[in-house]
VEXZAZA-542975 format. One record per residue (C-alpha): x, y, z; residue number from 1. Coordinates in nm, 3 decimals, always signed. Layout:
# VEXZAZA-542975
NODE,x,y,z,seq
NODE,X,Y,Z,NUM
...
END
This chain:
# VEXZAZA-542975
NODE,x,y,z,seq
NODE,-7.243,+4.989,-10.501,1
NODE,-7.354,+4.845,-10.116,2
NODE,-7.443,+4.517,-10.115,3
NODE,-7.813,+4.454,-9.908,4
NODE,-7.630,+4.366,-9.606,5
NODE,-7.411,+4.661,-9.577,6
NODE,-7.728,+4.875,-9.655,7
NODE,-7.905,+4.723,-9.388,8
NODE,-7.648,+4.763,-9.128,9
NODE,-7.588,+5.109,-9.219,10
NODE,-7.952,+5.174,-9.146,11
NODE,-7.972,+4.959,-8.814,12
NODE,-7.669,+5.169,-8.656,13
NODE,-7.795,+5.480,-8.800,14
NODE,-8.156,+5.471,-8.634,15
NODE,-7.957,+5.335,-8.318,16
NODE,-7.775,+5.698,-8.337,17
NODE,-8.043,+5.914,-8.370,18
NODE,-8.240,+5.715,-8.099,19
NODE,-7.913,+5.747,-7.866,20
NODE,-7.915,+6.121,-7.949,21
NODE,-8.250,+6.169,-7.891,22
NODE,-8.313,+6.055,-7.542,23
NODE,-7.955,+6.006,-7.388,24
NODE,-8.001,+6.404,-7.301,25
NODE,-8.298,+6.337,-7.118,26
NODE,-8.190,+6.105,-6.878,27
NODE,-8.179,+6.254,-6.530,28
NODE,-8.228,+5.863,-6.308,29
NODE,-7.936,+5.652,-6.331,30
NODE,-7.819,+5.362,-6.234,31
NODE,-7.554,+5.324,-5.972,32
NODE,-7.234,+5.271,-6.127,33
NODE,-7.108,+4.919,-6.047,34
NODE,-6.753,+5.011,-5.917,35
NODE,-6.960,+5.206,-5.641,36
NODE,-7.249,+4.939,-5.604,37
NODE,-7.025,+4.665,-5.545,38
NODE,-6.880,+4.826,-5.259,39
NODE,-7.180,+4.848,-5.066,40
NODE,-7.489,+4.640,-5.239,41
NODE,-7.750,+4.731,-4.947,42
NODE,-7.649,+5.114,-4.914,43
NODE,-7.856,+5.125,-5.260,44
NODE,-8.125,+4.893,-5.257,45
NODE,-8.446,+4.998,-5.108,46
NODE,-8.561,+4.828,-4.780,47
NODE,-8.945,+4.891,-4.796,48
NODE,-9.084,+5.072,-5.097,49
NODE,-9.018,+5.078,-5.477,50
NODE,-9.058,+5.430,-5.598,51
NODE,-9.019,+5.391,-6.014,52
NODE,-8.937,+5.125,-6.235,53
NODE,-8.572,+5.024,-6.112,54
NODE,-8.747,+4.841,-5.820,55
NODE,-9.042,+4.711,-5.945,56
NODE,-9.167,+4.409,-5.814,57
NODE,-8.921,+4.270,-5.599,58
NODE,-9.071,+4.056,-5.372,59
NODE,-8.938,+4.172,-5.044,60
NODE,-9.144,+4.531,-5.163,61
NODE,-9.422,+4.397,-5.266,62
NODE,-9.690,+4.489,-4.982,63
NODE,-9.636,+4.802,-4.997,64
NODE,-9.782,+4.785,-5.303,65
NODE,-10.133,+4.745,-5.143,66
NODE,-10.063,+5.011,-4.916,67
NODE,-9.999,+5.268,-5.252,68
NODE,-10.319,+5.171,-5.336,69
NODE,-10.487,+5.239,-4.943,70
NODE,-10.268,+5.562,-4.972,71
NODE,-10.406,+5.675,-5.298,72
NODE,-10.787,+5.611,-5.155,73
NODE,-10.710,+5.809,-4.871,74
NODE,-10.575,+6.073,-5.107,75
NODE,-10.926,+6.066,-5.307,76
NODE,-11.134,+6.092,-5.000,77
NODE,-10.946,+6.382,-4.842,78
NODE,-10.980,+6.620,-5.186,79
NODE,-11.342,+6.655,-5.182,80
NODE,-11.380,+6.290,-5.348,81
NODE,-11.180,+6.413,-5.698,82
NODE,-11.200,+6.094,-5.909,83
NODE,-10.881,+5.929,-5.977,84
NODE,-10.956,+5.996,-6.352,85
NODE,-10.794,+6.371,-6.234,86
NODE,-10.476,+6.267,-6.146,87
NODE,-10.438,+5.995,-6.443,88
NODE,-10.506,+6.211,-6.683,89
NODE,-10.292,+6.481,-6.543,90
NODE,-10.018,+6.226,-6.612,91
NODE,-10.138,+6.030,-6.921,92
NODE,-9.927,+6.324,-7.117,93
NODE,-9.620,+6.260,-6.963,94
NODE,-9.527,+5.926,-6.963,95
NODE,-9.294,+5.929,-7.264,96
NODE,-9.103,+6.258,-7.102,97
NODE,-9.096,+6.041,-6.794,98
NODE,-8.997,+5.750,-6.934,99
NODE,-8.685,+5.932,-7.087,100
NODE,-8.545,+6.047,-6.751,101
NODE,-8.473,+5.686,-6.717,102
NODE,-8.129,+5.593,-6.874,103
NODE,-8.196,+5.190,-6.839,104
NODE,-8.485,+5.109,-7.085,105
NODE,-8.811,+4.937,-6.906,106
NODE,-9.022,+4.665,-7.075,107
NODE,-9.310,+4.781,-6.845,108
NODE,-9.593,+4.883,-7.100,109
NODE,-9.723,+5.236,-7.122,110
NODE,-10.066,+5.109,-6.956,111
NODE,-9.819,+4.966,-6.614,112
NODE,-9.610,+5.309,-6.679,113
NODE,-9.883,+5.574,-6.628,114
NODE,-10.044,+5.327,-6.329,115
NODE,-9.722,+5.306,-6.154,116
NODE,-9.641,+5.687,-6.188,117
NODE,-9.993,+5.779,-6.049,118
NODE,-9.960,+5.528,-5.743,119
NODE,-9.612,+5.629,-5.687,120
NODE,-9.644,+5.968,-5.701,121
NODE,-9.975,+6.014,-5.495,122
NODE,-9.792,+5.800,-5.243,123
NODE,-9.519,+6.053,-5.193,124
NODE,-9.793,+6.351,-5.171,125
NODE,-10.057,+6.133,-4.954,126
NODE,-9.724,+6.038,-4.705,127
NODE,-9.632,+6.416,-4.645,128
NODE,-10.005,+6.474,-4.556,129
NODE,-10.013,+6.167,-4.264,130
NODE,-9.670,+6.226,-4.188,131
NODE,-9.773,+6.627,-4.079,132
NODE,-10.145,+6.575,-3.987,133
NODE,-10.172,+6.520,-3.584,134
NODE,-10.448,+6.384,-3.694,135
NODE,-10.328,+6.061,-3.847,136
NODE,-10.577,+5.815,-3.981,137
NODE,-10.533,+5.487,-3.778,138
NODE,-10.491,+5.272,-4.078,139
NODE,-10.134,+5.487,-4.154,140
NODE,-10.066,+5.505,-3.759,141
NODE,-10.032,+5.115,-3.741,142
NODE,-9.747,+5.169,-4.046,143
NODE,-9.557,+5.469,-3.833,144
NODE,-9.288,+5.208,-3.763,145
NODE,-9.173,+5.197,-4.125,146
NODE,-9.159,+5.540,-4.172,147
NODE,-8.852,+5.650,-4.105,148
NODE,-8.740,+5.333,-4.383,149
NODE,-9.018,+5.528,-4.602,150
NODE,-8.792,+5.836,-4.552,151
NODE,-8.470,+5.716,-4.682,152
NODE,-8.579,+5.485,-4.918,153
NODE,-8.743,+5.819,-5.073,154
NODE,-8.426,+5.983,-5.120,155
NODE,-8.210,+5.630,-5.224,156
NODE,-8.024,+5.726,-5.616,157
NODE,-8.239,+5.501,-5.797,158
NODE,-8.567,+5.462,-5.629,159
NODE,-8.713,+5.815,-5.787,160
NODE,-8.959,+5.975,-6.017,161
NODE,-8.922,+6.225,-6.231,162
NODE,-8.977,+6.559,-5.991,163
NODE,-9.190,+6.730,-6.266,164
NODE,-9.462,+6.440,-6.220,165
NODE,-9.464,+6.550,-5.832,166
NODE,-9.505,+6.914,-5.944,167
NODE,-9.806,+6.838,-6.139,168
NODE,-9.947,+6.650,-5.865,169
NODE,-9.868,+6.937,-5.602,170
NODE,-10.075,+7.131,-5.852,171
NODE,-10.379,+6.928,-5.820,172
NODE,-10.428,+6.893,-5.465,173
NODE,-10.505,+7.248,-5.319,174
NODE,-10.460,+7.213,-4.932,175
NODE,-10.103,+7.365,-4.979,176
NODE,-9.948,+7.546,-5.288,177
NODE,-9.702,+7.419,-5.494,178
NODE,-9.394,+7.577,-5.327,179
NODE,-9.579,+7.491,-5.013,180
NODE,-9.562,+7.135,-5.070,181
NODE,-9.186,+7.177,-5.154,182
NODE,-9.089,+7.275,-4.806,183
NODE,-9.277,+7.073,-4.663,184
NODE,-9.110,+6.762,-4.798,185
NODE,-8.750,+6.963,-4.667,186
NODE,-8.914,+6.971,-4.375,187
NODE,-8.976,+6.613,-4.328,188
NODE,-8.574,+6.546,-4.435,189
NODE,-8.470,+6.809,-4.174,190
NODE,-8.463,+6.573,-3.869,191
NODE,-8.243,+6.344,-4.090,192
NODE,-8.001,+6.571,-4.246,193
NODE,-7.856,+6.893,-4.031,194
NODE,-7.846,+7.224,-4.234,195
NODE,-8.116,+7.181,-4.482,196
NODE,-8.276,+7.438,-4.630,197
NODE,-8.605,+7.452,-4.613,198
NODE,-8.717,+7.841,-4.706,199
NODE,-8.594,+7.838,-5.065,200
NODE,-8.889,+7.971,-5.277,201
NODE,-8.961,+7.715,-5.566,202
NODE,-9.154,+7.852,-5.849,203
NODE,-9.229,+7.710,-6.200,204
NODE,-8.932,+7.802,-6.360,205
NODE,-8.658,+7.748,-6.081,206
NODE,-8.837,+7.383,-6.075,207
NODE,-8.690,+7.297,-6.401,208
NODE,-8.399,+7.235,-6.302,209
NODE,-8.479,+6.965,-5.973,210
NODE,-8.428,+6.644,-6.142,211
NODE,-8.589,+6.442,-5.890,212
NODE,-8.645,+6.416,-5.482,213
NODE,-8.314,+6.368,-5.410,214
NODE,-8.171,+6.607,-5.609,215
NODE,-8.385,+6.825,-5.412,216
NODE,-8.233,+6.718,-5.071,217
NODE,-7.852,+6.749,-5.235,218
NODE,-7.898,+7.100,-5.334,219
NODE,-8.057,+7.221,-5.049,220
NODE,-7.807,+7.049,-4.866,221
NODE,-7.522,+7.230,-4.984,222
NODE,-7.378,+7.590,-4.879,223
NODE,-7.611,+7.889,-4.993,224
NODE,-7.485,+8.077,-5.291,225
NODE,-7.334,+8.315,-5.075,226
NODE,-7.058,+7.988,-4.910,227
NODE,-7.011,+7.929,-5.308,228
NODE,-6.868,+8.222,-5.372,229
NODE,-6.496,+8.116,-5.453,230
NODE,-6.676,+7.875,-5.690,231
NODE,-6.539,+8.047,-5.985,232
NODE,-6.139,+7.965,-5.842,233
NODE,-6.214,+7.610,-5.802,234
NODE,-5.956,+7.320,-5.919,235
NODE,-6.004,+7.180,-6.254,236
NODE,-5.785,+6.892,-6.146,237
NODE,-5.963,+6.769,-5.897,238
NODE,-5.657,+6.800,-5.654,239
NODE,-5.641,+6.917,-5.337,240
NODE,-5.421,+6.869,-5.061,241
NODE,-5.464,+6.590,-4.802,242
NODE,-5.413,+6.627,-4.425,243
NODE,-5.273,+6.413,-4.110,244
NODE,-5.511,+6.251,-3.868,245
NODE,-5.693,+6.372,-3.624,246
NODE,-5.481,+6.204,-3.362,247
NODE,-5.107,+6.303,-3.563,248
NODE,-5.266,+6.704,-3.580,249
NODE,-5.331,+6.705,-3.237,250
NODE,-4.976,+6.574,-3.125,251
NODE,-4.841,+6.847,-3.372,252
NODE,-5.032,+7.116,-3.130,253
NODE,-5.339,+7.141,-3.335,254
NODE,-5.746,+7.157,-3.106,255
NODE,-6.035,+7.070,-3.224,256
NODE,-6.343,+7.212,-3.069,257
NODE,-6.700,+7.158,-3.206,258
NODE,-6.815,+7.419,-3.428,259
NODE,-7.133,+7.605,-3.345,260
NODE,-7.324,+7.572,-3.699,261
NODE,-7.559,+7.293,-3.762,262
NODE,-7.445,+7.252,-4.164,263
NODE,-7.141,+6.992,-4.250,264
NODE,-7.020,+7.294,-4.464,265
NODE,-6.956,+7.509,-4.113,266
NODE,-6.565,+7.409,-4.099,267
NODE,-6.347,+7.663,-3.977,268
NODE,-5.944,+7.664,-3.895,269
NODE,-5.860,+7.919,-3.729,270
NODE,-5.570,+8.028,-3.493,271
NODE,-5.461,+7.602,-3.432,272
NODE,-5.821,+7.538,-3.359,273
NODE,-6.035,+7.312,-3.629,274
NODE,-6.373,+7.402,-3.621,275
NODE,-6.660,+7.083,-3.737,276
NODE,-7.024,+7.123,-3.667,277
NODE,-7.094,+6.733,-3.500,278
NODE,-7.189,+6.501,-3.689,279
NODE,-7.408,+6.228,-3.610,280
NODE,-7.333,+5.872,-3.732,281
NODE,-7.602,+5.587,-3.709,282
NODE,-7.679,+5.307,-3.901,283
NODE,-7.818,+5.486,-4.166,284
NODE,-7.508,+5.712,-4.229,285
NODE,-7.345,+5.524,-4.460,286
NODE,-7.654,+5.501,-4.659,287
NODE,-7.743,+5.834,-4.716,288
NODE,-7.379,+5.973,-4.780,289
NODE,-7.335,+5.695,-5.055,290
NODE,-7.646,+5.821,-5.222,291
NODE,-7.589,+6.199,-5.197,292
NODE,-7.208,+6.127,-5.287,293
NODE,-7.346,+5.891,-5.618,294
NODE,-7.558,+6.179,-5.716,295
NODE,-7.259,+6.403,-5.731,296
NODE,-7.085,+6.147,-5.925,297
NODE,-7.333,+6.256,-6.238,298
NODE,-7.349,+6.657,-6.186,299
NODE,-7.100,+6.842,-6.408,300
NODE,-6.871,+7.105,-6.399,301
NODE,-6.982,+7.220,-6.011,302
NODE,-6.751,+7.142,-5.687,303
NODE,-6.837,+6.787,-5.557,304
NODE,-6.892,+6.946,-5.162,305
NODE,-7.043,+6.624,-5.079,306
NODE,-6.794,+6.437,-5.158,307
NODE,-6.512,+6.637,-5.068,308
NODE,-6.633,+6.642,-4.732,309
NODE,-6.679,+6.287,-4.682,310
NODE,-6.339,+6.267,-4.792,311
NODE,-6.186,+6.534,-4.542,312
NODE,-6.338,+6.306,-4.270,313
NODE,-6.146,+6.008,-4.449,314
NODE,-5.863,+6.214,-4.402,315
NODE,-5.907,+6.286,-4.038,316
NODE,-6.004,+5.959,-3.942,317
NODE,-5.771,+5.625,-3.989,318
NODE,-5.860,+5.419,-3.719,319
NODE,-6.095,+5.403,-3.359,320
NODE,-5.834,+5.637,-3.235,321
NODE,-5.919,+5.907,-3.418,322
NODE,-6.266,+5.864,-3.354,323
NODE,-6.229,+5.833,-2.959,324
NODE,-6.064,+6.176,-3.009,325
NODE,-6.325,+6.359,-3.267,326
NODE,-6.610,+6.204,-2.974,327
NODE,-6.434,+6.352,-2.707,328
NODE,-6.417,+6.694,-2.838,329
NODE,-6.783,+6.670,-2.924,330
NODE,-6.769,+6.690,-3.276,331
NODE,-6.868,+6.314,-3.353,332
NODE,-7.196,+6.170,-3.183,333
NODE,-7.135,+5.735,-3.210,334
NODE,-7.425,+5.646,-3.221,335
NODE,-7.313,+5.306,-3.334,336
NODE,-7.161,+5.246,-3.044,337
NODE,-6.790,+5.137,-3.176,338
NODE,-6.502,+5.345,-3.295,339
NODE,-6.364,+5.130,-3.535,340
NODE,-6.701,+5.110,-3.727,341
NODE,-6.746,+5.416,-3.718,342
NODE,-6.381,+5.502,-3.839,343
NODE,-6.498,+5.186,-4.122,344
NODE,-6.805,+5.377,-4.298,345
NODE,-6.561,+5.700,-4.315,346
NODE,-6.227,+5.502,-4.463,347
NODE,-6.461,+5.314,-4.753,348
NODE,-6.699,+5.541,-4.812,349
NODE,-6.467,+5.730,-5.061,350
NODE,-6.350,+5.418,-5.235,351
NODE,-6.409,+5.450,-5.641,352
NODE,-6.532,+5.777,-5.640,353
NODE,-6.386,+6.060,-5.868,354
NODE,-6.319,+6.412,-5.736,355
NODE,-6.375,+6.592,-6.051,356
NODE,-6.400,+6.955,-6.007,357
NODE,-6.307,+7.063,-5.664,358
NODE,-6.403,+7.378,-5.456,359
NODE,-6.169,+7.606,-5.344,360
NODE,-6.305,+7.564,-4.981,361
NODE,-6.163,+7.230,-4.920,362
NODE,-5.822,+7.320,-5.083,363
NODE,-5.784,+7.586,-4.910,364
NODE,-5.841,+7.476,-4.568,365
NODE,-5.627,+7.135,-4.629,366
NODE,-5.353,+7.354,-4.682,367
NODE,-5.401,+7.598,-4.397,368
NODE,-5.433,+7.299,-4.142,369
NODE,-5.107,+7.166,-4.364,370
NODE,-4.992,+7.492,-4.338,371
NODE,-4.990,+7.475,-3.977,372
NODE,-4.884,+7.146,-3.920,373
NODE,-4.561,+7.184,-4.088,374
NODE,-4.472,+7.516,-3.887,375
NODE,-4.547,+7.298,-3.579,376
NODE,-4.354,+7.009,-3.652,377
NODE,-4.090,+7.190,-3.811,378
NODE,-4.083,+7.426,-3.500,379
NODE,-4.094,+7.100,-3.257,380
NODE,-3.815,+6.875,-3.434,381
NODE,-3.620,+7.258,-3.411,382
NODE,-3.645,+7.280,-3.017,383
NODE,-3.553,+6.879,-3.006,384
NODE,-3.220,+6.953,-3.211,385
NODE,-3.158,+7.259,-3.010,386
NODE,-3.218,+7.084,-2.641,387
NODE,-3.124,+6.751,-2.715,388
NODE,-2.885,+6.746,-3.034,389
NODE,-2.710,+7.090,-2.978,390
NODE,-2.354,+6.957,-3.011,391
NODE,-2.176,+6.651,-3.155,392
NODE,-2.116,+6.510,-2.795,393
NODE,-2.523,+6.547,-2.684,394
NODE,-2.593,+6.313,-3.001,395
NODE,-2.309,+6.089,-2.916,396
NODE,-2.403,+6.039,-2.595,397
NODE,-2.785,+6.012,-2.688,398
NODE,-2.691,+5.694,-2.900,399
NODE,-2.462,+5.523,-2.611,400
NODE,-2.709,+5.575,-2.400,401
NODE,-2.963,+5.409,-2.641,402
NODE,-2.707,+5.145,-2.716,403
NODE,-2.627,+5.082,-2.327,404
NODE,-3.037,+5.036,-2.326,405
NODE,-3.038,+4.846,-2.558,406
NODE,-2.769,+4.606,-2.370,407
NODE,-2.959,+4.594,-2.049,408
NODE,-3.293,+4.484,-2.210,409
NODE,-3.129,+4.170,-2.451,410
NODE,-2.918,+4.087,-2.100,411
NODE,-3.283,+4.096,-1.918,412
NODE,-3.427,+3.891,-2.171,413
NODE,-3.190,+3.599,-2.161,414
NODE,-3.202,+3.652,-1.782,415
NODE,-3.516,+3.537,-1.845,416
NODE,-3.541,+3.303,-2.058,417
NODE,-3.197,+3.116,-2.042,418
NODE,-3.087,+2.940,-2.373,419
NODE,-3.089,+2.553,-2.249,420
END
């Protein structure tokens, strides 16, 4: 028979079970793996706002935390004074489902948990109202500085509310409808991020399945249905094959020329010639690929095109070099003003991330370019042997003449610089 003790453990673990069964399913806001944070602390941390509880009340975010509450009055007054008893209430129900998205527990109370979703949340709607009204209040015009911080500390991995507590919020106000409001946050990322989407139709249903803001951005980011067609032959393995350098393809023969569509997902080899839509690196790059590529890092079972593309760049690009070349053909616009950093954010920006499942799009143009490469190197080191190496006496008299070289410079040096 169990002793108390063992009774009382069995219990503990076994309410520690059902609790871990019961809301690890939920979670859709994470936090960012360390391996990945460590790398690069400051591409994850927010700069000016704290959207949700991972955030909360650090001091360098603090005043902005007046200005949610300025925001949400200037919400109130535009909607035909609605109290702000509407949009509380429209949450109260929902703090529990919203508190579950969260994988890392809060001790904020349920009182500081519905306050901080209404605030947050009629921030984000209020900011896509000033941000698109030419008639912006003068209070908000005196913060347009900060905005374009605002902008990608809205989309940062763990800086995010639940995207169901935005929907219900969309479905208060009634200047725009729902779907309406949905574009018009695309629309606002569109300047930052070349090839969104912004004309997908959202509806209730299709909504379901947006975890939060950013996941928005990532899958509206990525190829239409119709570019993921080969989906269904992608690599379980992860593996695909890697390529040369931009500078090493282009002494085997291979061009690059910049390719005419505006989406990162645009590559094209074709006939020696690789095809990249340019790609403009500032000093928010690194940021926002880190956080697209994290959000990857927790989506299962679908091609990783984020990532793999950040990590055909790696490929291309090993040092300033490469970059100086990529610039030159227009397909890379420095905006940072050195090659080497740019060639930096590119060569670490893949370090401690997993593959996973990879598309058949990036395998199979790694091993066309490879493809290529070989031919032309094989064909090159052919007409070398044939010109140069055709006989036993051209190779014999290519290393004399090496060695007699060879001679001449050691007798130059210590012409030179004489042994005393």
């Amino acid at each position: 028979m169990a002793d108390e003790i063992t009774t009382t453990v069995c219990t503990s673990i076994e309410e520690k079970l059902q609790a871990l069964t019961s809301t690890f399913s939920e979670h859709t806001i994470f936090r960012v793996p360390r391996q990945l944070y460590e790398v690069n602390e400051k591409a994850y941390e927010p700069e000016i706002i704290a959207i949700g509880p991972y955030h909360r009340g650090k001091n360098h975010l603090k005043m902005m935390e007046v200005h949610k509450v300025r925001f949400l009055g200037m919400l109130l007054a535009r909607t035909n004074g609605h109290p702000a008893e509407l949009f509380v209430a429209a949450l109260r129900g929902m703090v529990e489902k919203a508190r579950n998205c969260y994988s890392e527990s809060s001790s904020v109370s349920t009182k500081d948990f519905l306050e901080m979703l209404v605030l947050d949340g009629c921030f984000i709607v209020e900011f896509i109202h000033q941000l698109l009204d030419r008639n912006m209040d003068e209070y908000v015009f005196r913060l347009e500085p900060t905005f374009p911080g605002i902008l990608h500390d809205l989309i940062l991995f763990e800086n995010q509310l639940p995207f169901f507590v935005l929907w219900e919020l969309f479905g208060i106000m009634r200047a725009y409808e729902r779907k309406n409001y949905v574009q018009l946050l695309l629309r606002l990322f569109r300047s930052e991020i070349p090839g969104l989407r912004v004309d997908v139709a959202y509806d209730n249903t299709s909504i379901e399945s947006v975890k939060h803001l950013l996941d928005l951005v990532h899958w509206n980011w990525l190829p239409s249905r119709e570019g993921r067609k080969d989906d269904s032959r992608a690599s379980k393995d992860g593996n695909w094959p890697l390529i040369r350098s931009a500078t090493e393809l282009k002494e085997a023969g291979i061009r690059f020329k910049k390719g005419k569509g505006n989406s990162f997902f645009d590559i094209m080899f074709r006939n020696g010639v690789l095809e990249i839509p340019m790609i403009k690196v500032t000093d928010t790059t690194e940021r926002l690929y880190r956080n697209v590529i994290v959000c990857e890092q927790f989506e299962k079972e679908i091609p990783k095109y984020f990532t793999e593309f950040t990590l055909f760049m790696d490929c291309l690009i090993n040092s300033g070099k490469d970059v100086e070349l990529l610039c030159h053909c227009g397909i890379i616009e420095n905006m940072l003003g050195n090659d080497e950093a740019v060639a930096t954010v590119f060569n670490r920006i893949g370090d401690n991330v997993i593959v996973g499942v990879s598309s058949e799009f990036y395998a199979r143009l790694c091993h066309d370019v490879n493809e290529h490469y070989n031919a032309l190197w094989n064909k090159r080191m052919a007409s070398l042997r044939h010109n140069y190496f055709n006989t036993p006496w051209a190779l014999i008299s290519f290393l004399a003449a090496a060695f007699l070289l060879l001679l001449t410079l050691l007798q130059t040096t210590f012409t030179i610089f004489p042994r005393h």
